[in-house]
N, CA, C and O atoms as a GROMACS GRO file, in nm:
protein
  484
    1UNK      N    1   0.085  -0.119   0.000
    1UNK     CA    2   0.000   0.000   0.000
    1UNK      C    3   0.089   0.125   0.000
    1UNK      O    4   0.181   0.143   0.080
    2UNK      N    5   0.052   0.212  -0.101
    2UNK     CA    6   0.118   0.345  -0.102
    2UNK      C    7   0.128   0.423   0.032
    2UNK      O    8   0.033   0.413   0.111
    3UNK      N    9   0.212   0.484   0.057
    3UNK     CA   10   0.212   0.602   0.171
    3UNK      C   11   0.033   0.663   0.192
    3UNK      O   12  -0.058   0.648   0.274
    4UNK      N   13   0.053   0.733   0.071
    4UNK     CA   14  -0.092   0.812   0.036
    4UNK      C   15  -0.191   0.748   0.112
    4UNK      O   16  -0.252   0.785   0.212
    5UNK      N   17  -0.199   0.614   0.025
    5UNK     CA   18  -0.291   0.556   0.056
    5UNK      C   19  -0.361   0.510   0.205
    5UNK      O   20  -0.473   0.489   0.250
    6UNK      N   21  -0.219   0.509   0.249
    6UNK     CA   22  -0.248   0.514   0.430
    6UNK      C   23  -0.285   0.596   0.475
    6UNK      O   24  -0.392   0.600   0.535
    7UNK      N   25  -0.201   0.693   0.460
    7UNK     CA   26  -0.200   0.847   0.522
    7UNK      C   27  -0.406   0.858   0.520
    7UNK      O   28  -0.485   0.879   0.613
    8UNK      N   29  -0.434   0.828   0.342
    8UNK     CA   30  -0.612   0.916   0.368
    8UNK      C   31  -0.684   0.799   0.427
    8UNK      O   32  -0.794   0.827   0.473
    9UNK      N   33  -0.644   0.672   0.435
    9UNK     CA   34  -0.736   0.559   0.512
    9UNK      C   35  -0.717   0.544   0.682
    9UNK      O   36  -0.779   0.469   0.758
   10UNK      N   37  -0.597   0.652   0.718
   10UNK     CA   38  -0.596   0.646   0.879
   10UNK      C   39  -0.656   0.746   0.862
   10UNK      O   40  -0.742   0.746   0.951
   11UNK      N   41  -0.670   0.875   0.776
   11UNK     CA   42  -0.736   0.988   0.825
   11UNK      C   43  -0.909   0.997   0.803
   11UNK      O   44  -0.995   1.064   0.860
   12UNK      N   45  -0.914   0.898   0.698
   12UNK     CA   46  -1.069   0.832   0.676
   12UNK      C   47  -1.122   0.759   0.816
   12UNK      O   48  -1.213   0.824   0.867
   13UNK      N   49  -1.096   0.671   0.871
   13UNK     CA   50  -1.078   0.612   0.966
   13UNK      C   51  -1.077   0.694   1.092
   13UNK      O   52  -1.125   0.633   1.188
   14UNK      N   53  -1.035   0.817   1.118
   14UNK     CA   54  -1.008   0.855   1.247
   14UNK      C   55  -1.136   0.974   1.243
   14UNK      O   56  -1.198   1.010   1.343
   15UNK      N   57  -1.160   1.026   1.098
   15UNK     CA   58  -1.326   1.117   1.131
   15UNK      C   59  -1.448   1.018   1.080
   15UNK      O   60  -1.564   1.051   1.058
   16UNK      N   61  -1.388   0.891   1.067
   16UNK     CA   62  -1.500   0.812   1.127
   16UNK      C   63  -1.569   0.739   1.204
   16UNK      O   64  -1.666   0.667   1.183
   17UNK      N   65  -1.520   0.758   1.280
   17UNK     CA   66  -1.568   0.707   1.430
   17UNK      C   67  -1.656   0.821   1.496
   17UNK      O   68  -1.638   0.814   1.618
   18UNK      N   69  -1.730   0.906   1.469
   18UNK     CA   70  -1.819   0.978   1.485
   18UNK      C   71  -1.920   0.943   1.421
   18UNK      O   72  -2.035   0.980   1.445
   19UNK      N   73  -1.881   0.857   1.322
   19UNK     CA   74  -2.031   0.851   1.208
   19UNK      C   75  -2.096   0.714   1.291
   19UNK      O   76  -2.046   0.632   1.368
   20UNK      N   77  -2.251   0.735   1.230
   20UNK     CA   78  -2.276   0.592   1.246
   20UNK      C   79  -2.258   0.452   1.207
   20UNK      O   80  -2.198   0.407   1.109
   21UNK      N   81  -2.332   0.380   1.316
   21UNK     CA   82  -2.283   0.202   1.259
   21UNK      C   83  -2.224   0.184   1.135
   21UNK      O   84  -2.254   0.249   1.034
   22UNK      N   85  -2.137   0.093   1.142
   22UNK     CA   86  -2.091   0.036   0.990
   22UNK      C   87  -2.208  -0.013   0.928
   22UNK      O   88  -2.243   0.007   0.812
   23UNK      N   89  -2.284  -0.101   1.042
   23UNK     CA   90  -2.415  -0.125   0.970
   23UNK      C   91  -2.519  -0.072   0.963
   23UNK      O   92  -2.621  -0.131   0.926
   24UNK      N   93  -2.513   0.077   1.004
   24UNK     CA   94  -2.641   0.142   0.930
   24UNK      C   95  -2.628   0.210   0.794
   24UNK      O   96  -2.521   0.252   0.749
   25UNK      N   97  -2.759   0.218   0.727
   25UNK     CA   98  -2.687   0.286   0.606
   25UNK      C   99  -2.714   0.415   0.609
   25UNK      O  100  -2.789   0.449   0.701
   26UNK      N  101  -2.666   0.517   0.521
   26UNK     CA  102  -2.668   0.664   0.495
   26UNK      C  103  -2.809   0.662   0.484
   26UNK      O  104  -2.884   0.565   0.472
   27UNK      N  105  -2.852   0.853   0.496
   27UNK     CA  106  -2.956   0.880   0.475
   27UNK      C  107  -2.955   0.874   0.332
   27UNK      O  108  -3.060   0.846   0.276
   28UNK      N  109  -2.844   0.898   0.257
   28UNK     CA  110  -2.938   0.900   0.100
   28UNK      C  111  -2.944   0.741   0.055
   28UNK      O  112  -2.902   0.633   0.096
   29UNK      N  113  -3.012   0.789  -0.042
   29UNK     CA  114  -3.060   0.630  -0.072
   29UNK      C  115  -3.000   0.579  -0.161
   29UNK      O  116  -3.014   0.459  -0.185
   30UNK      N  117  -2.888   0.689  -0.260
   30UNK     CA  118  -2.819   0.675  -0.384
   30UNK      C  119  -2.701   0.565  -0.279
   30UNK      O  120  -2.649   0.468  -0.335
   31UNK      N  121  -2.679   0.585  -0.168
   31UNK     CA  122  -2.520   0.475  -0.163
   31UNK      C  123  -2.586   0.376  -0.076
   31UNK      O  124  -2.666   0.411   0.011
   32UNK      N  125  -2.562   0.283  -0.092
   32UNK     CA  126  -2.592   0.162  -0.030
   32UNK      C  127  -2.513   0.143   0.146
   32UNK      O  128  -2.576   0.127   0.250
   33UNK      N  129  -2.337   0.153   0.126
   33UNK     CA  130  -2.261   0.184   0.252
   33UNK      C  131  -2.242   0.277   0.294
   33UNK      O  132  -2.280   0.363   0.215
   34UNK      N  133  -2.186   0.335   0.418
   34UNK     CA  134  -2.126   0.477   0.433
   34UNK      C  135  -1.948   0.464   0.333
   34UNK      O  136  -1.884   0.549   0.270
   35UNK      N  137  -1.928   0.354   0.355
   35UNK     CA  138  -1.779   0.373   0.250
   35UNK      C  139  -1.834   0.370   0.115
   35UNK      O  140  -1.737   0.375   0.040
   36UNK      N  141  -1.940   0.365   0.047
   36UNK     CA  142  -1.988   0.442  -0.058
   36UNK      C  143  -2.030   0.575  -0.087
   36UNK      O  144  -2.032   0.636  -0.194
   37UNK      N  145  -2.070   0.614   0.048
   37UNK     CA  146  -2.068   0.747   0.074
   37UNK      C  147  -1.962   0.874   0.120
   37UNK      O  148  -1.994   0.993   0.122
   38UNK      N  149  -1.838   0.820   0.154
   38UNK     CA  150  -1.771   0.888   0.173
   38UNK      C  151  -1.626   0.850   0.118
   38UNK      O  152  -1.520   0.885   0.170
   39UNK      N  153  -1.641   0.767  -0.002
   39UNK     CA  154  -1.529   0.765  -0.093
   39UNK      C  155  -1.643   0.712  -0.222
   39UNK      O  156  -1.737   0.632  -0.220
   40UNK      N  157  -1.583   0.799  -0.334
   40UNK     CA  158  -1.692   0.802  -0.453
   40UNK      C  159  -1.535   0.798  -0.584
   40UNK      O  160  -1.421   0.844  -0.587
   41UNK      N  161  -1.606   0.729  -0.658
   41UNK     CA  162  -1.470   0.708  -0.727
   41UNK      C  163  -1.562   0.791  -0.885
   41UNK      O  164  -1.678   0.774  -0.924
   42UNK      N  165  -1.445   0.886  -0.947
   42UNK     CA  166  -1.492   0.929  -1.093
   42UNK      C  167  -1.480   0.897  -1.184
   42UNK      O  168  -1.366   0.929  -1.218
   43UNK      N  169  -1.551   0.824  -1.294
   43UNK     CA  170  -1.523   0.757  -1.404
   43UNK      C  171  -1.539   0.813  -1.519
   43UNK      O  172  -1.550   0.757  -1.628
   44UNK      N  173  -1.541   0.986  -1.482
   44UNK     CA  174  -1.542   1.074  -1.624
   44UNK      C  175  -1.373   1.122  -1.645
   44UNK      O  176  -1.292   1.147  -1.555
   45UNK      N  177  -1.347   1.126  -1.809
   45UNK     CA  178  -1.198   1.167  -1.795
   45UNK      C  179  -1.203   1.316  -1.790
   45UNK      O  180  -1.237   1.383  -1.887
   46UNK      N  181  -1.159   1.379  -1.646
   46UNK     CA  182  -1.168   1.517  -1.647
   46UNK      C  183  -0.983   1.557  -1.650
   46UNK      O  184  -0.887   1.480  -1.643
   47UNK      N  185  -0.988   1.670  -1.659
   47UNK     CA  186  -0.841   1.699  -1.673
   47UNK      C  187  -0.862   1.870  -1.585
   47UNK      O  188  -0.932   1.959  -1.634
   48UNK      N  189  -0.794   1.886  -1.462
   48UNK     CA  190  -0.846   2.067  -1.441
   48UNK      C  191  -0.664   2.114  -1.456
   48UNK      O  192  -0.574   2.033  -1.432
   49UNK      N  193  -0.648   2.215  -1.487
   49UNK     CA  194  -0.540   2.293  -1.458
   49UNK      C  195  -0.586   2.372  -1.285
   49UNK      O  196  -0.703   2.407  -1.271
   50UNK      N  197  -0.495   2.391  -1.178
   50UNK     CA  198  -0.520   2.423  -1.065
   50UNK      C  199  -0.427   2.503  -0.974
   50UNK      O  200  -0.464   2.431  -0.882
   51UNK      N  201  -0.348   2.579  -0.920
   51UNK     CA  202  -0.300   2.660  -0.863
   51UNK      C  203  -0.306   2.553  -0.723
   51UNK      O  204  -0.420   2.521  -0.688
   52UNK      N  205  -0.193   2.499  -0.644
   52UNK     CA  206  -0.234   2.411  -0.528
   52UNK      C  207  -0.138   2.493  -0.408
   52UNK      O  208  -0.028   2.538  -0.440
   53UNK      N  209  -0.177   2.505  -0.300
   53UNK     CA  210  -0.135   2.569  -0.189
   53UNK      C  211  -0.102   2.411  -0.076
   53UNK      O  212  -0.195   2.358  -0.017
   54UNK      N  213   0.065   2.349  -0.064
   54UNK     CA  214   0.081   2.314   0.005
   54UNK      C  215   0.062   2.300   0.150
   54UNK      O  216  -0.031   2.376   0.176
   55UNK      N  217   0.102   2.238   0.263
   55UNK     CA  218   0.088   2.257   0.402
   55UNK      C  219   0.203   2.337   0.424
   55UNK      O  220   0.214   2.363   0.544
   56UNK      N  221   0.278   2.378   0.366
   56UNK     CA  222   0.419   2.436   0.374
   56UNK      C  223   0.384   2.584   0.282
   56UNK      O  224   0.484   2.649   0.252
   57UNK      N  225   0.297   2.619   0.254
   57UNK     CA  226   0.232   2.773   0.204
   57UNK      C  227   0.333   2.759   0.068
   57UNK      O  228   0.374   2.870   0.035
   58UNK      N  229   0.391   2.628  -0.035
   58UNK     CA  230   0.441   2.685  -0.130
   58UNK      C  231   0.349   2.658  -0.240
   58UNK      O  232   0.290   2.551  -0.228
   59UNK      N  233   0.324   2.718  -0.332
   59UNK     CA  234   0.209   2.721  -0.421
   59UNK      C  235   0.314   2.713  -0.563
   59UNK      O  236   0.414   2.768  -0.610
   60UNK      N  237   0.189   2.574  -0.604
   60UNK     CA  238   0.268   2.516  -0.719
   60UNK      C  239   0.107   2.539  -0.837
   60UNK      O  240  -0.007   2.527  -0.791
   61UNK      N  241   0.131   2.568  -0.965
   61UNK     CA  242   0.062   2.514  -1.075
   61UNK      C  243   0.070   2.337  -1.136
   61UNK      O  244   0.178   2.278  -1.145
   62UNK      N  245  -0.078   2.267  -1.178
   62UNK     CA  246  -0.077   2.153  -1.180
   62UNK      C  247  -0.144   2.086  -1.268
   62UNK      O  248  -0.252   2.131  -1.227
   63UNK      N  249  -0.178   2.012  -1.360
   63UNK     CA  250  -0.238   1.981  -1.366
   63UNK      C  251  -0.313   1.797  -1.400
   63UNK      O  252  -0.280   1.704  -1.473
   64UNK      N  253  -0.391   1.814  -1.328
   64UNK     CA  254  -0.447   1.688  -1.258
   64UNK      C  255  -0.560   1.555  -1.333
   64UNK      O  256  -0.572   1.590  -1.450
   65UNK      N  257  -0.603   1.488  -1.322
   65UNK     CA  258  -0.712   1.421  -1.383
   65UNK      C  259  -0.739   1.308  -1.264
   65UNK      O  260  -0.689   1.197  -1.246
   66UNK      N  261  -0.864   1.400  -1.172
   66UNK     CA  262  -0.905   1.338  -1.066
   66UNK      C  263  -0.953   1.182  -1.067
   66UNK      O  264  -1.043   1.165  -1.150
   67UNK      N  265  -0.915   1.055  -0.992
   67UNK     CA  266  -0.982   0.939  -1.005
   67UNK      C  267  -1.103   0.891  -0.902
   67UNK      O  268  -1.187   0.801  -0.907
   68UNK      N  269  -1.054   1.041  -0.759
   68UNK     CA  270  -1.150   0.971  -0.659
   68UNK      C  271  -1.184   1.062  -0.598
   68UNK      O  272  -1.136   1.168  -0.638
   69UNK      N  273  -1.300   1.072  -0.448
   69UNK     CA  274  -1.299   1.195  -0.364
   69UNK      C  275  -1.325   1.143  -0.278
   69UNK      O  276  -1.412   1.056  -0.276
   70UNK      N  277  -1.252   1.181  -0.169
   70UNK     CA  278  -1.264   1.068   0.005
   70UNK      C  279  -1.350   1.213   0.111
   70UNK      O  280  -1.287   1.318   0.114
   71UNK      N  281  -1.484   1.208   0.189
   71UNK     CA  282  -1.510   1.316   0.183
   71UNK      C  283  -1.476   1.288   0.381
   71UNK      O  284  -1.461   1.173   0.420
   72UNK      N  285  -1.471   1.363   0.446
   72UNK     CA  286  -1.444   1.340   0.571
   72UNK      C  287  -1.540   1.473   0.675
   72UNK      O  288  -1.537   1.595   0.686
   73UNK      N  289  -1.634   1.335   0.746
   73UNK     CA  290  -1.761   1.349   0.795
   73UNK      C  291  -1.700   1.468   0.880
   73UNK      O  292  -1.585   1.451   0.920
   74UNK      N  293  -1.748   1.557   0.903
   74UNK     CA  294  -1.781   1.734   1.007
   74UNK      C  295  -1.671   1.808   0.936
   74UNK      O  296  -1.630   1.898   1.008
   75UNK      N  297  -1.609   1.802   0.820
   75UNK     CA  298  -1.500   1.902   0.756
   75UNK      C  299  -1.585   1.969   0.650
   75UNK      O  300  -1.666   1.908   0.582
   76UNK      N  301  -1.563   2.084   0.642
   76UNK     CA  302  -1.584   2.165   0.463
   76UNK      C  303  -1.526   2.124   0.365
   76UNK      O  304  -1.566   2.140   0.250
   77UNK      N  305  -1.401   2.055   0.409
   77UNK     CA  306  -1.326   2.002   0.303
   77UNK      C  307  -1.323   1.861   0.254
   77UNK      O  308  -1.387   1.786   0.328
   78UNK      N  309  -1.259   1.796   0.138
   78UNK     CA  310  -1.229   1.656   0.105
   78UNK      C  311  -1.132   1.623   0.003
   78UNK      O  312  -1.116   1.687  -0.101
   79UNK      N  313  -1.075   1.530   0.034
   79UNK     CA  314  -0.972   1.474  -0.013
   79UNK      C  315  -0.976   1.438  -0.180
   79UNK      O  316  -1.060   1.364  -0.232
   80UNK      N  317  -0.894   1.489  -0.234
   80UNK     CA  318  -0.925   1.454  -0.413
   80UNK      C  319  -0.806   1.376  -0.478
   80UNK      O  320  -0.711   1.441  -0.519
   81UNK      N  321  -0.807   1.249  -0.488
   81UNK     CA  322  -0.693   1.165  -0.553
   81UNK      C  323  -0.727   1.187  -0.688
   81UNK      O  324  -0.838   1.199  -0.739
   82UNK      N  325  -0.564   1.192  -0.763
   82UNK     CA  326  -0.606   1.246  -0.866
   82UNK      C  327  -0.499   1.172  -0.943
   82UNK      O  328  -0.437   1.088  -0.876
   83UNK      N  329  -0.466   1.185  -1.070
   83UNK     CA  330  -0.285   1.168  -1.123
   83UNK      C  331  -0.252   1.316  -1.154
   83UNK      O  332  -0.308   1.390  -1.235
   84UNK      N  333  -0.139   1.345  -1.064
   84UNK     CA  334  -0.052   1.478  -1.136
   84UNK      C  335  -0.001   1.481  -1.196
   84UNK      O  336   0.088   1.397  -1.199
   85UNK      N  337  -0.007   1.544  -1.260
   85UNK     CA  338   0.120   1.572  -1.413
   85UNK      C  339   0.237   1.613  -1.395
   85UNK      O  340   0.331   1.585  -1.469
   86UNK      N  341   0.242   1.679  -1.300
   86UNK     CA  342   0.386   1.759  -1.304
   86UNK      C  343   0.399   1.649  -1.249
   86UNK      O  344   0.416   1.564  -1.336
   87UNK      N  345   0.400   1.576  -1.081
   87UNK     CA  346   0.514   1.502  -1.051
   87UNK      C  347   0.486   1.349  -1.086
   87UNK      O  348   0.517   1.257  -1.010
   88UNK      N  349   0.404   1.330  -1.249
   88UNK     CA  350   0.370   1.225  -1.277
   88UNK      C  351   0.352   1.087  -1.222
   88UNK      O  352   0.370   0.972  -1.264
   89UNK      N  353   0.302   1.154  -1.089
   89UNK     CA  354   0.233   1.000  -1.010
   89UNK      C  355   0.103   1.077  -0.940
   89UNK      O  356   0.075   1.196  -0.934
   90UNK      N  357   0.032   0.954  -0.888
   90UNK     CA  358  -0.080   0.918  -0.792
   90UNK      C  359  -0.098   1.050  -0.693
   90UNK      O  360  -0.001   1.018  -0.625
   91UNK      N  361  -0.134   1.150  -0.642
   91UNK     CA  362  -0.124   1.241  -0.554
   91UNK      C  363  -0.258   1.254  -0.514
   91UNK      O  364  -0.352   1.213  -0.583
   92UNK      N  365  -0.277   1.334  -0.354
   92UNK     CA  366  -0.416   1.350  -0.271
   92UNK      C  367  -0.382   1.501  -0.269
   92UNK      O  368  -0.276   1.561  -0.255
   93UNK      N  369  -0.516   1.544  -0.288
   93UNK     CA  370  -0.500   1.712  -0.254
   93UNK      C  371  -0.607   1.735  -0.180
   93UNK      O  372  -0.709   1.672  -0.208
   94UNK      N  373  -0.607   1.823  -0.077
   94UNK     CA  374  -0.703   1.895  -0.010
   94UNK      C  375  -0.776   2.006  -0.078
   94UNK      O  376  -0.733   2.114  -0.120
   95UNK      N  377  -0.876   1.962  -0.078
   95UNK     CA  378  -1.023   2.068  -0.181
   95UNK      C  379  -0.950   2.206  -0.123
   95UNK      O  380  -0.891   2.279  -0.201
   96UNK      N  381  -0.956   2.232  -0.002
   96UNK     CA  382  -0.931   2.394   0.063
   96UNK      C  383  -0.834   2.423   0.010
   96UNK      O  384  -0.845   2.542  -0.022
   97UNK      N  385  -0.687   2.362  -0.036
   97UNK     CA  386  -0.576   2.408  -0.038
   97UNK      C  387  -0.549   2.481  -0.221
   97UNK      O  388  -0.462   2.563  -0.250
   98UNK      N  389  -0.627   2.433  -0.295
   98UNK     CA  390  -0.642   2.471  -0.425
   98UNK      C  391  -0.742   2.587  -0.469
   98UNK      O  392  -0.864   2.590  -0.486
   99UNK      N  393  -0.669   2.652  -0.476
   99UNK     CA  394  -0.652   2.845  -0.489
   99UNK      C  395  -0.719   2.873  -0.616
   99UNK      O  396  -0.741   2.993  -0.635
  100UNK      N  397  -0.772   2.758  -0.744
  100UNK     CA  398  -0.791   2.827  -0.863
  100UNK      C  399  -0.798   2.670  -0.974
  100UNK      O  400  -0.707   2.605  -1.024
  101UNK      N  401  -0.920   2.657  -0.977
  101UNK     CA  402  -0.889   2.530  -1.098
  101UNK      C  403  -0.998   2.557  -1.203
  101UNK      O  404  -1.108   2.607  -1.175
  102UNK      N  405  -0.944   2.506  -1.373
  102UNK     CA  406  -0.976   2.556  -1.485
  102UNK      C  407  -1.033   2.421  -1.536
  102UNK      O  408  -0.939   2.342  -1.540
  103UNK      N  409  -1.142   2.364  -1.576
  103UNK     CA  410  -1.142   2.268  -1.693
  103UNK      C  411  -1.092   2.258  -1.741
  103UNK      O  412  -1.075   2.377  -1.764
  104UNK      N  413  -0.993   2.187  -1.835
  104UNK     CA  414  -0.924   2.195  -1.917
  104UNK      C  415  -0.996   2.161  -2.082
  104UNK      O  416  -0.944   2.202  -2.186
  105UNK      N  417  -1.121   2.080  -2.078
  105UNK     CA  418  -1.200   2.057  -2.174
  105UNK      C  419  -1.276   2.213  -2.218
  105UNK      O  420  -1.248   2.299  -2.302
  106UNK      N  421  -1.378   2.200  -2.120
  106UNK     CA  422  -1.420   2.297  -2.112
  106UNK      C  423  -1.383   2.436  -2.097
  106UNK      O  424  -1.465   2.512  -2.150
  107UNK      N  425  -1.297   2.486  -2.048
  107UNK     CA  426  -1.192   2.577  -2.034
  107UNK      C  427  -1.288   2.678  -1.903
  107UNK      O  428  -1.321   2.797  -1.910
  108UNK      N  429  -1.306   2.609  -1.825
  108UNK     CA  430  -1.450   2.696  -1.715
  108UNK      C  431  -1.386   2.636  -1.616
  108UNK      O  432  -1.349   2.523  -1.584
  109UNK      N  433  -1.383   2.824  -1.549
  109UNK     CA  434  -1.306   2.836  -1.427
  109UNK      C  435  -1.416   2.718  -1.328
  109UNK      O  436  -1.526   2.678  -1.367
  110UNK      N  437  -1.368   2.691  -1.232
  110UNK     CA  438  -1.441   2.621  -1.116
  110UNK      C  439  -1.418   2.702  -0.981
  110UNK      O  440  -1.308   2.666  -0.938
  111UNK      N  441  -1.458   2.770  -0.921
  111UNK     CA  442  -1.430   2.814  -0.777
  111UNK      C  443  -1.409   2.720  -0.685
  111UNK      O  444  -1.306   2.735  -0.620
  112UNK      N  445  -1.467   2.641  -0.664
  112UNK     CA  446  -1.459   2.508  -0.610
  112UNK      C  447  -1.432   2.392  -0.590
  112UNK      O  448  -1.487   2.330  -0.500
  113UNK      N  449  -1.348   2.340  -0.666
  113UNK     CA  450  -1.341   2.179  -0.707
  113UNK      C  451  -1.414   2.102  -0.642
  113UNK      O  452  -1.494   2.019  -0.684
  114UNK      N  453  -1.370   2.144  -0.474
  114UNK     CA  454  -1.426   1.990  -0.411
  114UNK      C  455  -1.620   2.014  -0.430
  114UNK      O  456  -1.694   1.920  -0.461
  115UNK      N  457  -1.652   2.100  -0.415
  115UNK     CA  458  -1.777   2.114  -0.421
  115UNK      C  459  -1.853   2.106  -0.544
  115UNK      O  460  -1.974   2.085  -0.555
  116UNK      N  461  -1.746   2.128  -0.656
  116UNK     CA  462  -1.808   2.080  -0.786
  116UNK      C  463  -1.807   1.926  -0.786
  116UNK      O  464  -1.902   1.848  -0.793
  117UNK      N  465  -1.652   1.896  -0.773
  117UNK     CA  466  -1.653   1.731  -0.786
  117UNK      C  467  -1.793   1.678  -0.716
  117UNK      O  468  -1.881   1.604  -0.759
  118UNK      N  469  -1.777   1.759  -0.571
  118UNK     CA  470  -1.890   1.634  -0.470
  118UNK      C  471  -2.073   1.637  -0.525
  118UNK      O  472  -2.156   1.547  -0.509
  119UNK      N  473  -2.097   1.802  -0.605
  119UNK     CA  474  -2.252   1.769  -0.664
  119UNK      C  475  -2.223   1.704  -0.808
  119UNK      O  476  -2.285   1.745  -0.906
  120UNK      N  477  -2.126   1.600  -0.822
  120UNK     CA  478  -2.151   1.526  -0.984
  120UNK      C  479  -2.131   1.402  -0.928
  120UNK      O  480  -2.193   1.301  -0.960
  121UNK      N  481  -2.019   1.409  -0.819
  121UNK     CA  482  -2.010   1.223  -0.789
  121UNK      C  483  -2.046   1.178  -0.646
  121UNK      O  484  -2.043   1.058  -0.617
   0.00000   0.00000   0.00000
């Protein structure tokens, strides 16, 4: 298992233990589990160009083609696995930390990512 991959499944894991039962299900009716509900995988090929603000305040240009979104129960924010281009591997970004992302199809700014990603998937 990748670093990454730990890193967002202990941090998946640790704001979930507030949620309910494993065996109850969500209020919506679209996911069957709560791990369907709070990891949603995207099967459209999107591509955004994005402006990303590290934990270290250094701000890099990027651009990405999201595969997943891990959303973490009482935050504004959520986790967006994606493939980066620049450092041509697997990377997780924090919705809050991205300052500016562009469609790249479409060429339409997004204010939001995580909040766009989360009303399509």
């Amino acid at each position: 298992m990748k670093l990454v991959d730990a890193v967002v499944a202990a941090i998946y894991l640790l704001f979930r233990r507030g949620s309910p039962a494993c065996d109850s299900r969500p209020d919506n009716p679209r996911f069957q589990t709560w791990d369907e509900a709070f990891n949603r995988p995207i099967g459209d090929d999107l591509r955004f160009l994005i402006k990303y603000v590290n934990r270290d305040g250094e701000i890099t240009k990027r651009v990405i083609a999201p595969t997943s979104i891990h959303l973490m129960r009482g935050q504004p924010w959520l986790f967006i696995k994606a493939q980066c281009h620049l450092r041509n591997a697997e990377r997780t970004f924090r919705s809050d930390r991205i300052q500016f992302a562009r469609n790249l199809k479409t060429k339409r700014v997004i204010n939001d990512l995580g909040a766009y990603l989360r009303s399509r998937y």
